[in-house]
C-alpha positions, 0 to 999 in steps of 0.5 A: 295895897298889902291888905288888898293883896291879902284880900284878894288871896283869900278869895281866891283861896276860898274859891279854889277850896269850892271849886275842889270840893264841888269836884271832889263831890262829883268824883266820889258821886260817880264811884259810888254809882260805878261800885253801885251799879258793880255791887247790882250786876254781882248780886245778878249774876250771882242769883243767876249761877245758884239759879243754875246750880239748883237745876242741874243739882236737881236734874242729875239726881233726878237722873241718877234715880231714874236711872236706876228704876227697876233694879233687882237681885237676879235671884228675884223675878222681877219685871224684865222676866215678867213682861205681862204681869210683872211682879215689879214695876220700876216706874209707875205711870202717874201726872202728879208724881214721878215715882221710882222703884228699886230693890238695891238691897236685892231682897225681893221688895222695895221697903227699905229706904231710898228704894221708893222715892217720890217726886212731887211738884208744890206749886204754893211754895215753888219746890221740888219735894222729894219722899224716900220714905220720911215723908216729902222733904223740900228737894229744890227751891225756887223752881217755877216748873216740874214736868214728866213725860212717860216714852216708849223705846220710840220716844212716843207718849204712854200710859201704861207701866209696862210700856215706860222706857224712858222719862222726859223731864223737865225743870224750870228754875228761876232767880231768887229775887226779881231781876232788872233784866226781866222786868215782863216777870221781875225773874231770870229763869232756866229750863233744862230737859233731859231724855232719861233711860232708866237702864234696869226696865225690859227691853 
């Protein structure tokens, strides 16, 4: 009768340790799909925010250059006073590139440095390459799409350097890695548009 009781406490023993242990398993099975699935959405929205930074990195330089196109020395003519035949042109209509002009150091030409910047889209590597006068130098990464727009003073399309007032950019980023809500493009992305006026150009 002793040796029965053992018996059965034993067994009983063994079935408990199972039963805690199969539901142990279970515990720790869904924590690590909880820290899983918490580790996925942190790399998500991490992606997202650089995704984010870059396009606004970009556009306020952007910006901040185009806004300063066509600056001069008073003491030079340049293109304010030269309405028909301007000596210097601020923004020169161009598809391909966005191209700024600026004589900050006011000695009546643009050659030194950051005076003329180029801005070029490379499509094969998804960059904004930018050109201050050390050749085109990767500017922003991972951006699907750059486009430029030359407007008069009424917002409408022009193609000539005189008419430019203000520029119509347009960025698109996107994510770094495919991300699990966009499964159509496997990329989260983000386009920002902004009327700038470069300030310095004829009135």
């Amino acid at each position: 009768m002793w040796n029965d009781s053992i018996g059965s406490s034993n067994g009983l023993m063994l079935i408990e340790l199972m039963v805690a242990l199969t539901i142990g398993m279970i515990v720790i099975g869904a924590l690590t799909a909880t820290f899983i699935l918490q580790r996925k959405a942190y790399s998500t929205q991490e992606q997202v925010i650089e995704m984010t930074q870059t396009a606004r990195a970009a556009m306020d330089m952007i910006g901040r250059e185009v806004r300063m196109a066509g600056y001069y020395s008073p003491m030079v003519p340049m293109q304010r006073e030269h309405a028909t035949d301007p000596d210097f042109v601020g923004i020169p209509v161009s598809s391909s590139r966005l191209e700024i002009l600026a004589d900050l150091t006011g000695d009546g030409a643009t050659d030194d440095m950051n005076e003329h910047i180029i801005y070029t889209f490379d499509s094969a590597k998804r960059m904004i390459r930018r050109n201050s006068g050390g050749g085109a130098q990767p500017f922003a990464e991972n951006i699907q799409a750059f486009t430029f727009e030359y407007l008069d003073a009424a917002g409408s399309p022009v193609s000539t350097d005189s008419a430019v007032r203000k520029i119509r950019i347009i960025i698109t980023a996107r994510t770094v890695k495919s991300h699990p809500d966009h499964p159509e493009s496997g990329y989260a992305t983000l386009t920002l548009a902004e009327e700038v006026f470069p300030r310095n150009l004829r009135l």
